[in-house]
Biopython code that builds the backbone (N, CA, C, O; Angstrom):
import numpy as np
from Bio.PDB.StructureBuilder import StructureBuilder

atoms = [
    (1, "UNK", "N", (-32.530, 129.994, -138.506)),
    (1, "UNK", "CA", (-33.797, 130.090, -137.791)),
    (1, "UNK", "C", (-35.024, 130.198, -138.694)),
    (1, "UNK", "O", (-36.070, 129.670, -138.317)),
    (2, "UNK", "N", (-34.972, 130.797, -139.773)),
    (2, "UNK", "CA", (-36.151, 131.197, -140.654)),
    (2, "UNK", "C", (-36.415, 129.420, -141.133)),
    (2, "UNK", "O", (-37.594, 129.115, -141.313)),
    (3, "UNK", "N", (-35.597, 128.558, -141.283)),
    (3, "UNK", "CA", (-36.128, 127.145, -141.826)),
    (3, "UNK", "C", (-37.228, 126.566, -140.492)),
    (3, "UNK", "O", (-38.429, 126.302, -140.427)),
    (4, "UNK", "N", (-36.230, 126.550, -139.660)),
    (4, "UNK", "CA", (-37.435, 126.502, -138.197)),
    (4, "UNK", "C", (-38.572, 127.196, -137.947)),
    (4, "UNK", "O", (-39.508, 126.699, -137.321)),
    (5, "UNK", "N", (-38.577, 128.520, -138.464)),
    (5, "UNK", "CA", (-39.746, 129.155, -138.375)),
    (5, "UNK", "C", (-40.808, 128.960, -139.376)),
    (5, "UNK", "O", (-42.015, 129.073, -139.158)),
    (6, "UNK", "N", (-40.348, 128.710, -140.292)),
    (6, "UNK", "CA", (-41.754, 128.167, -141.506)),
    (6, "UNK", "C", (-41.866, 126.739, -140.931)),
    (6, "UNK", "O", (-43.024, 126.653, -140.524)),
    (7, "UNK", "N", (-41.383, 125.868, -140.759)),
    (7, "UNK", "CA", (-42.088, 124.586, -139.968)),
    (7, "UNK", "C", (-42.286, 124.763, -138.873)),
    (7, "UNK", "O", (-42.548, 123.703, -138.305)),
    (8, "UNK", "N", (-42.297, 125.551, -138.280)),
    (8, "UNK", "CA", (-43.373, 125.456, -136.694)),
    (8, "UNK", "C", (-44.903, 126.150, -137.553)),
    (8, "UNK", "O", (-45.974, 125.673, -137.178)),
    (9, "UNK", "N", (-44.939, 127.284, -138.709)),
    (9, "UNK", "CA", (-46.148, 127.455, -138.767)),
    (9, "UNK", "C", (-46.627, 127.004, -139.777)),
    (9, "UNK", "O", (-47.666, 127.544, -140.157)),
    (10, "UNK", "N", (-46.059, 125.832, -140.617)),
    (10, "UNK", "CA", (-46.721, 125.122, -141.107)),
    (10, "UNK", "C", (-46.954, 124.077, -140.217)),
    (10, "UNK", "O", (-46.510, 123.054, -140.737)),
    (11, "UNK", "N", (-47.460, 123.831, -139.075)),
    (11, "UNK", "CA", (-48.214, 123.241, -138.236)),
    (11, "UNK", "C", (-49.768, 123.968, -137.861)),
    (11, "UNK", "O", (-49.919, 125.131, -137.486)),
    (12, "UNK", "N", (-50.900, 122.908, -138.083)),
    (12, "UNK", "CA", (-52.021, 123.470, -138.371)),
    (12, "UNK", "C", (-52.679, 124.140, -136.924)),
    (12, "UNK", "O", (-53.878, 124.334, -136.724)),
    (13, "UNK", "N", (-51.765, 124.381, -136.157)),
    (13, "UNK", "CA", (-52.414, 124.835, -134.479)),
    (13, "UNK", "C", (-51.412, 126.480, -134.131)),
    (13, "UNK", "O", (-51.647, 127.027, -133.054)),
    (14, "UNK", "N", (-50.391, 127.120, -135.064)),
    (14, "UNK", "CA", (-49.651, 127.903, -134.992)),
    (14, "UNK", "C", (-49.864, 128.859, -136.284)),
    (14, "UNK", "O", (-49.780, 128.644, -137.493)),
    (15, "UNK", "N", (-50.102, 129.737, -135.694)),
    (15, "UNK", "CA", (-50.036, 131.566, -135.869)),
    (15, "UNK", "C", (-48.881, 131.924, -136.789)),
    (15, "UNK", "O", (-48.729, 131.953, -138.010)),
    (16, "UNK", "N", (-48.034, 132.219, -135.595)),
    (16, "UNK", "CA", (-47.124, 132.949, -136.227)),
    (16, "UNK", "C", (-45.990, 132.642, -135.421)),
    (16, "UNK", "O", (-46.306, 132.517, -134.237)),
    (17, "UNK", "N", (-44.356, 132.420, -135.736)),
    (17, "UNK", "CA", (-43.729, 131.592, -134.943)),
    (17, "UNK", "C", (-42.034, 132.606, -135.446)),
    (17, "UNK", "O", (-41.574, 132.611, -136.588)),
    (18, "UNK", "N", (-41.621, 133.103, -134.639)),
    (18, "UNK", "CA", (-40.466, 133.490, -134.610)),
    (18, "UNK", "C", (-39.362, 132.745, -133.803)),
    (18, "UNK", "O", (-39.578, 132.402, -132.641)),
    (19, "UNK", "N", (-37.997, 132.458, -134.520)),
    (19, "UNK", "CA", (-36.984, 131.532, -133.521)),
    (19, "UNK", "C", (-35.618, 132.376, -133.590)),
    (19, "UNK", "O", (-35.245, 132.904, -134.637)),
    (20, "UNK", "N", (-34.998, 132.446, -132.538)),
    (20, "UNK", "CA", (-33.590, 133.425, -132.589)),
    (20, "UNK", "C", (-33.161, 132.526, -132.282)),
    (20, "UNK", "O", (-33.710, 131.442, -132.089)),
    (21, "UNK", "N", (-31.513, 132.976, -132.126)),
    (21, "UNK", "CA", (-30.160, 132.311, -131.413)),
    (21, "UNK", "C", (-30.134, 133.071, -129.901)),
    (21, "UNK", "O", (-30.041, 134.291, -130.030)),
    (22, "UNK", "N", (-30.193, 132.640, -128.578)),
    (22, "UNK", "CA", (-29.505, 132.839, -127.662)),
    (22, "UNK", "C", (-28.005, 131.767, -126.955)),
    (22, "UNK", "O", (-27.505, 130.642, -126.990)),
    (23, "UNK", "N", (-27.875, 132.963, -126.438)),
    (23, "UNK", "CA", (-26.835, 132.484, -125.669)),
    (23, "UNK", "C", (-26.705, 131.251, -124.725)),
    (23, "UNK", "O", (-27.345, 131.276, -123.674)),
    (24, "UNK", "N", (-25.999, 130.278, -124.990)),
    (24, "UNK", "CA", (-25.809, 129.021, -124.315)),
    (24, "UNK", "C", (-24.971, 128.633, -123.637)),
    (24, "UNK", "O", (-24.467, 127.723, -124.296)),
    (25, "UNK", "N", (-24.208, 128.746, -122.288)),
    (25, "UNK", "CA", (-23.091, 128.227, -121.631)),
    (25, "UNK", "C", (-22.426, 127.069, -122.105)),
    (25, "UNK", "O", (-21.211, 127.056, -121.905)),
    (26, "UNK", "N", (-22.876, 126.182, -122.632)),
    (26, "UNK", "CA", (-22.390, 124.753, -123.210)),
    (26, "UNK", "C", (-22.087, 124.685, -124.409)),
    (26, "UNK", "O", (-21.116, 123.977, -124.678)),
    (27, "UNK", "N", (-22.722, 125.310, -125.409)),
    (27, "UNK", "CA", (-22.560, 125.457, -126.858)),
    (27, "UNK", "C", (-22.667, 127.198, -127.744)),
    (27, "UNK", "O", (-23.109, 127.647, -128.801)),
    (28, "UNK", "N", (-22.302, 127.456, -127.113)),
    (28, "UNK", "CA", (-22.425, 129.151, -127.511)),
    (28, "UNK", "C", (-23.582, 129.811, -127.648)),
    (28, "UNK", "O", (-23.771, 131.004, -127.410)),
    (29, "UNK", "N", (-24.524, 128.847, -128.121)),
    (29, "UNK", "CA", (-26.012, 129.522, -128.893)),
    (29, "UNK", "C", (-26.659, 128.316, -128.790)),
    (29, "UNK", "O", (-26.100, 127.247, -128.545)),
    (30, "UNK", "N", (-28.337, 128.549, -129.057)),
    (30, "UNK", "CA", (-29.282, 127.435, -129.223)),
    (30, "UNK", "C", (-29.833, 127.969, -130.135)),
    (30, "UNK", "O", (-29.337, 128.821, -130.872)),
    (31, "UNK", "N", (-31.391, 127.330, -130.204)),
    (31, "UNK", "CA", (-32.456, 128.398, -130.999)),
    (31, "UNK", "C", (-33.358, 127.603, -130.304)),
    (31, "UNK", "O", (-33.514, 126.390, -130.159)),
    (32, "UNK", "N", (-34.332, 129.377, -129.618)),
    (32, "UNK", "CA", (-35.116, 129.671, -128.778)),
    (32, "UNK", "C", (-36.661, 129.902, -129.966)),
    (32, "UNK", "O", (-36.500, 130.706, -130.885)),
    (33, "UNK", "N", (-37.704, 129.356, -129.882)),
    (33, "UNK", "CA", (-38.265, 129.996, -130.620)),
    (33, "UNK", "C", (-39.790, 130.309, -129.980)),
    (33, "UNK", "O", (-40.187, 129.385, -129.269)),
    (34, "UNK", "N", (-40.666, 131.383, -130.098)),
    (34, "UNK", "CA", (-41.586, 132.064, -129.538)),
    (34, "UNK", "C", (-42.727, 131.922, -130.518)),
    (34, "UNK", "O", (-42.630, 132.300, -131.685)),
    (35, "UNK", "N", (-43.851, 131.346, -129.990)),
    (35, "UNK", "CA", (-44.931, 130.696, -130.890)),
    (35, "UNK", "C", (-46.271, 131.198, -130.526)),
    (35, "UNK", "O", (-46.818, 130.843, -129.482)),
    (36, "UNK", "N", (-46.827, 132.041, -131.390)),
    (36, "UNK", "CA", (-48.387, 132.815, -131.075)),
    (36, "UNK", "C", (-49.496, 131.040, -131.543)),
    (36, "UNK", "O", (-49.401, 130.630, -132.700)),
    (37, "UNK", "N", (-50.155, 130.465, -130.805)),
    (37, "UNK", "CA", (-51.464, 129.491, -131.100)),
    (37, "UNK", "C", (-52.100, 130.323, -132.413)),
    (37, "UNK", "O", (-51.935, 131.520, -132.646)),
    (38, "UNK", "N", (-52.757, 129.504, -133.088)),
    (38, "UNK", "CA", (-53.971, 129.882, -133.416)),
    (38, "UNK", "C", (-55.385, 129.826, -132.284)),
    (38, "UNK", "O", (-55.506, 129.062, -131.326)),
    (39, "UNK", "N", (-56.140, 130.643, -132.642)),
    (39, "UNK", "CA", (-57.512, 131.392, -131.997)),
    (39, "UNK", "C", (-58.126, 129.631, -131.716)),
    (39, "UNK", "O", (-58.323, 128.911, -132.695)),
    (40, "UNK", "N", (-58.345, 129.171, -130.439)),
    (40, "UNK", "CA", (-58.970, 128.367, -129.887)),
    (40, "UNK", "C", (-58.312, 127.021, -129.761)),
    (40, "UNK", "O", (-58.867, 126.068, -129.214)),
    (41, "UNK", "N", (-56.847, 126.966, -130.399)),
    (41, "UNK", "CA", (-56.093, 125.919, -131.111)),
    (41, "UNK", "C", (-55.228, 125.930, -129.414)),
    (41, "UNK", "O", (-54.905, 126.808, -128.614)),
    (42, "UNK", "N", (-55.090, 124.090, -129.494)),
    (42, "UNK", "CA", (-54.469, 123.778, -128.231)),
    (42, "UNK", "C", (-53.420, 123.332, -128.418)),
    (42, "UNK", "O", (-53.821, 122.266, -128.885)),
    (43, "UNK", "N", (-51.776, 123.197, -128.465)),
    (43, "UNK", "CA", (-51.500, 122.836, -129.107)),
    (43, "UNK", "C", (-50.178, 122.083, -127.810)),
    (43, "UNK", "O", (-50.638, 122.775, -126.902)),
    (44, "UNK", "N", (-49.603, 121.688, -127.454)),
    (44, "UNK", "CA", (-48.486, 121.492, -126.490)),
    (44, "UNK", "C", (-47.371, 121.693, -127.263)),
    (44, "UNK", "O", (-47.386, 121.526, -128.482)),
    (45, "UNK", "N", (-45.842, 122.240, -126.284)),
    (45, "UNK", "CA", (-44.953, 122.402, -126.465)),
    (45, "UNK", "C", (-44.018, 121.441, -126.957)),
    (45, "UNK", "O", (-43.032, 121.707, -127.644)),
    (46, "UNK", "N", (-44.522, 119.866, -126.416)),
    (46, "UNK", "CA", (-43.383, 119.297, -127.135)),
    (46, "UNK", "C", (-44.376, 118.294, -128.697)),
    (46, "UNK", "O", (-43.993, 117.660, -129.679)),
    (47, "UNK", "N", (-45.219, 118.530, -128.336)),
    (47, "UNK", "CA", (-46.161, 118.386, -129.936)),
    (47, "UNK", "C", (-45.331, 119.254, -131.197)),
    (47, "UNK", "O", (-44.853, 118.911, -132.278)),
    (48, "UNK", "N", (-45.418, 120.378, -130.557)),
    (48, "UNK", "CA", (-44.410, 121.781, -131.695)),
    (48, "UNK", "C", (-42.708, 120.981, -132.196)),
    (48, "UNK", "O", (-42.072, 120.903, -133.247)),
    (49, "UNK", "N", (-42.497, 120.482, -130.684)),
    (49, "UNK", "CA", (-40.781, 119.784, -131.019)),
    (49, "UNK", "C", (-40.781, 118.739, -131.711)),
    (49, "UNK", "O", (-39.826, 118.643, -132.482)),
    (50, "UNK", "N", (-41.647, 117.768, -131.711)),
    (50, "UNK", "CA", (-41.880, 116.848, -132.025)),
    (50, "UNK", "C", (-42.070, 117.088, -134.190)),
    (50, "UNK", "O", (-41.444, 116.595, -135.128)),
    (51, "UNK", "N", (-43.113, 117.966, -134.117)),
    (51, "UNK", "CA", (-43.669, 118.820, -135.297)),
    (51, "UNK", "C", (-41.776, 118.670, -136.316)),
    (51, "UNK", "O", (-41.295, 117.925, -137.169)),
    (52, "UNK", "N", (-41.329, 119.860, -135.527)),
    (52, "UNK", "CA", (-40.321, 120.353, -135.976)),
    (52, "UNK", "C", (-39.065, 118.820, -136.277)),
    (52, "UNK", "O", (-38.426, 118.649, -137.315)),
    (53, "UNK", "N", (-39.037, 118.114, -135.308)),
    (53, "UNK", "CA", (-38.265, 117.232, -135.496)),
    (53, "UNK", "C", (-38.646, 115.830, -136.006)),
    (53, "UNK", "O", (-38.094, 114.806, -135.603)),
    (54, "UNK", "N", (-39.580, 115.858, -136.875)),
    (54, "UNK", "CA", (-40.291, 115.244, -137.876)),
    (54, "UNK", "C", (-39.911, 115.205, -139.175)),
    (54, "UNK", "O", (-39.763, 114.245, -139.932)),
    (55, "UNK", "N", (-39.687, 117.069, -139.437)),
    (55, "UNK", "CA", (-39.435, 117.824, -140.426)),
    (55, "UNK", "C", (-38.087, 118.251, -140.732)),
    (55, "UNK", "O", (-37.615, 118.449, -141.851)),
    (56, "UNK", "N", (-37.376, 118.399, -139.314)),
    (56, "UNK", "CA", (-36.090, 118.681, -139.744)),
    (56, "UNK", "C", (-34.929, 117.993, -139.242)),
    (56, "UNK", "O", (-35.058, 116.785, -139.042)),
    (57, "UNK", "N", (-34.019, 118.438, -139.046)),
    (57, "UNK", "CA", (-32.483, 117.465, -138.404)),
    (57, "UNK", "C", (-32.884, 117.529, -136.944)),
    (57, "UNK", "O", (-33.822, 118.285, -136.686)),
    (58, "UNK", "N", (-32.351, 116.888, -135.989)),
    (58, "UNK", "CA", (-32.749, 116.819, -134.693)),
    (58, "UNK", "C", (-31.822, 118.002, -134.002)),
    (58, "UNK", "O", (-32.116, 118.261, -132.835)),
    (59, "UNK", "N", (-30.779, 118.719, -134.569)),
    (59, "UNK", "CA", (-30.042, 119.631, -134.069)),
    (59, "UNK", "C", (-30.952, 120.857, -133.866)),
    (59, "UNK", "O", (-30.964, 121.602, -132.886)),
    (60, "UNK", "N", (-32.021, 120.955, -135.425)),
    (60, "UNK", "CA", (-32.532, 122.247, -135.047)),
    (60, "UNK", "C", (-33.829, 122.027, -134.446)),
    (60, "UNK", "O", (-34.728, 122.653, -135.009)),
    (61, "UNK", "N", (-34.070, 121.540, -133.774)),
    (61, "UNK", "CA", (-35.080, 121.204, -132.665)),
    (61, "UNK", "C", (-34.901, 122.372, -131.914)),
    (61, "UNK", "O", (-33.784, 122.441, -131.402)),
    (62, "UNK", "N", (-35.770, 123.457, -131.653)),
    (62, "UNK", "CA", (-35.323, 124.931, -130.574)),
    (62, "UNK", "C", (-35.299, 123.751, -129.501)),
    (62, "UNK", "O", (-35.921, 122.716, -129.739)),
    (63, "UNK", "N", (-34.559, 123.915, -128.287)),
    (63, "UNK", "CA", (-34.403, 123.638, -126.587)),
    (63, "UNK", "C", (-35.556, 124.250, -125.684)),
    (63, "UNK", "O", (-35.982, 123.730, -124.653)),
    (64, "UNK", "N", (-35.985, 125.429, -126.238)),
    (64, "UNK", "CA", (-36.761, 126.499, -125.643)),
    (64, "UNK", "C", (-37.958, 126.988, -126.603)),
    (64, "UNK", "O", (-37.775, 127.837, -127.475)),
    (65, "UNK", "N", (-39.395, 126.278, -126.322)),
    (65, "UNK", "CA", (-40.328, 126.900, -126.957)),
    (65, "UNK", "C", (-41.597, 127.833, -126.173)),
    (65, "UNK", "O", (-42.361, 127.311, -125.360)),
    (66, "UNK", "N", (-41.667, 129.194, -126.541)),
    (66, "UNK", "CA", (-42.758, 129.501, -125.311)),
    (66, "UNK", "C", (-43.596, 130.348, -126.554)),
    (66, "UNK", "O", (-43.418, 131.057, -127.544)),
    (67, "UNK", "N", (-44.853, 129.582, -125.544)),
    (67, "UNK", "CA", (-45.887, 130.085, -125.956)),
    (67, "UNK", "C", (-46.766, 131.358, -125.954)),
    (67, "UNK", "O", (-47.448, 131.460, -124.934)),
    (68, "UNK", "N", (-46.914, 132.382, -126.888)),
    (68, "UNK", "CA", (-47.282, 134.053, -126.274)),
    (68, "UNK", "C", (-48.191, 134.253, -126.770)),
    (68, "UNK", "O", (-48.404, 133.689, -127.844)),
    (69, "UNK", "N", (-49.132, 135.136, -126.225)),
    (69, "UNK", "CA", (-50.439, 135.212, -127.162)),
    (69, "UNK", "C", (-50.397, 136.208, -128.021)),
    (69, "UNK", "O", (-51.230, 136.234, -128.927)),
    (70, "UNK", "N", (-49.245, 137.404, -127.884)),
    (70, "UNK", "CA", (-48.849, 137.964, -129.383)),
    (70, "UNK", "C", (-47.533, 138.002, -129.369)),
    (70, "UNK", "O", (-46.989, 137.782, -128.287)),
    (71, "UNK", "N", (-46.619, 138.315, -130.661)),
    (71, "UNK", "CA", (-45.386, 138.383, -130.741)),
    (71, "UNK", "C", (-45.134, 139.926, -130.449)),
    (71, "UNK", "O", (-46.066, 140.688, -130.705)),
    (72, "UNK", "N", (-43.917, 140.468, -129.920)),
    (72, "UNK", "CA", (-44.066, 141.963, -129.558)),
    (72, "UNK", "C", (-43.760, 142.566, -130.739)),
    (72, "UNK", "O", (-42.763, 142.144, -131.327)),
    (73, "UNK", "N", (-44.425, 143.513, -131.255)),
    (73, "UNK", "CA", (-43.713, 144.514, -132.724)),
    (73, "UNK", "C", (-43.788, 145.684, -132.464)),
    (73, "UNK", "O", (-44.426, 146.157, -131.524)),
    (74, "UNK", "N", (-42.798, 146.613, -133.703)),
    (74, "UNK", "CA", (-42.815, 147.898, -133.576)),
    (74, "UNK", "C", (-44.093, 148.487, -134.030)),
    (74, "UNK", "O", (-45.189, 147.929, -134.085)),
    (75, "UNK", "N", (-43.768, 149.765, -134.363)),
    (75, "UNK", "CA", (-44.543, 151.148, -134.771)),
    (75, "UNK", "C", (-45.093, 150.486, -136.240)),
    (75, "UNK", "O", (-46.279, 150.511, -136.570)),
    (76, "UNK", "N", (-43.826, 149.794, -137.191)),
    (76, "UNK", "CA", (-43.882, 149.403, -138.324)),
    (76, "UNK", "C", (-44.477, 147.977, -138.496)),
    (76, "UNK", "O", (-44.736, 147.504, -139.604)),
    (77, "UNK", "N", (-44.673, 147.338, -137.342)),
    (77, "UNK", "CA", (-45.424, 145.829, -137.202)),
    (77, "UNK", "C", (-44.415, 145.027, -138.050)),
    (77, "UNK", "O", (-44.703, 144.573, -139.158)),
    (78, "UNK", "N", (-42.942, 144.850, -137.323)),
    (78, "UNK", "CA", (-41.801, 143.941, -137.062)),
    (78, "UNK", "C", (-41.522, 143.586, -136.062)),
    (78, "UNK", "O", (-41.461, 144.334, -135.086)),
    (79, "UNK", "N", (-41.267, 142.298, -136.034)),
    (79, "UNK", "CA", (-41.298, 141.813, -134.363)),
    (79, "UNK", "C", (-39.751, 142.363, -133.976)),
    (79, "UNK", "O", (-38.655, 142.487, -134.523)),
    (80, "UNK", "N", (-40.362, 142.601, -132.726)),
    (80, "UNK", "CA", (-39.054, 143.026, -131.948)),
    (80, "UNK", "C", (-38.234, 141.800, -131.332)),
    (80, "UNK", "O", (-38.482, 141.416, -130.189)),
    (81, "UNK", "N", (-37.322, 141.239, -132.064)),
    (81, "UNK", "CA", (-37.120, 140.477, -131.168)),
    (81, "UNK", "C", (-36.059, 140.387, -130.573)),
    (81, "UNK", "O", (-35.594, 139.304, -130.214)),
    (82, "UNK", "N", (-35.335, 141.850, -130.310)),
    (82, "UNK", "CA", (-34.427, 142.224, -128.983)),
    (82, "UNK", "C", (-35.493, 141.526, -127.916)),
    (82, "UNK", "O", (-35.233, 140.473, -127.335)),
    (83, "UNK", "N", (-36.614, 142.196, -127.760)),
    (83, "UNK", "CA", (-37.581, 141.595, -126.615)),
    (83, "UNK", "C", (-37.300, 140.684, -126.304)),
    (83, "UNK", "O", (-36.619, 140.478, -125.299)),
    (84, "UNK", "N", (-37.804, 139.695, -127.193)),
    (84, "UNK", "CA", (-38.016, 138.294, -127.158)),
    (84, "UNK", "C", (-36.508, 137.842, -126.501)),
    (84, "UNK", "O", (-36.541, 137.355, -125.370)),
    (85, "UNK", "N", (-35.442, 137.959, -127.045)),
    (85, "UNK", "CA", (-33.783, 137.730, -126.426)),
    (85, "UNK", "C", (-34.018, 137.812, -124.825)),
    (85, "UNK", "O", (-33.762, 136.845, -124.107)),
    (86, "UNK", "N", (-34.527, 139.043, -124.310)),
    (86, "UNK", "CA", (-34.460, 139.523, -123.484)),
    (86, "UNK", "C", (-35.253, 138.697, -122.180)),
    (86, "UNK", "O", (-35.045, 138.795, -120.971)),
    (87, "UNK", "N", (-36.392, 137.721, -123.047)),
    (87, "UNK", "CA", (-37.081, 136.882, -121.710)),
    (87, "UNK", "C", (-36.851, 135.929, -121.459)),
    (87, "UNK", "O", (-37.388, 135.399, -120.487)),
]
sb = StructureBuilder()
sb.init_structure("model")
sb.init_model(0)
sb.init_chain("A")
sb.init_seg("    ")
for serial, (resi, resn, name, xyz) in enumerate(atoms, 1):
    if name == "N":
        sb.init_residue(resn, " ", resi, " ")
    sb.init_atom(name, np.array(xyz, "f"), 0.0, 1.0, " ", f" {name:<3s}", serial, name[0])
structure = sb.get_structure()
């Protein structure tokens, strides 16, 4: 996930971009990944897939990209991303 996550924010319209593994009925797992915009930046969801599958193998293309206007973190400002699993 971390290779996916530096190419979604080396895209010039993305923040800050975290991607996990969830759970998949068909293939065990995917990768889900959760993408803060930059401040005024428009950017569409499959622009980001597109981004990513430019850059990388077409497998790691996340299935699931959503857009949040912050990532959730702790006390220590680490993203939580039990959360993120969780939506």
């Amino acid at each position: 996930p971390i290779e996916v996550e530096k190419t979604l924010t080396a895209h010039p319209g993305v923040a800050e971009a975290a991607v996990l593994g969830v759970d998949d009925e068909q293939y065990g797992q995917r990768l889900a990944a959760f993408v803060v915009l930059d401040k005024g930046a428009s950017v569409e969801v499959d622009e980001l897939k597109q981004h990513v599958r430019d850059n990388l193998a077409n497998y790691k293309v996340p299935r699931d990209i959503t857009l949040l206007p912050a990532l959730p973190r702790g006390s220590t400002g680490k993203i939580l991303r039990n959360e993120l699993r969780n939506r």
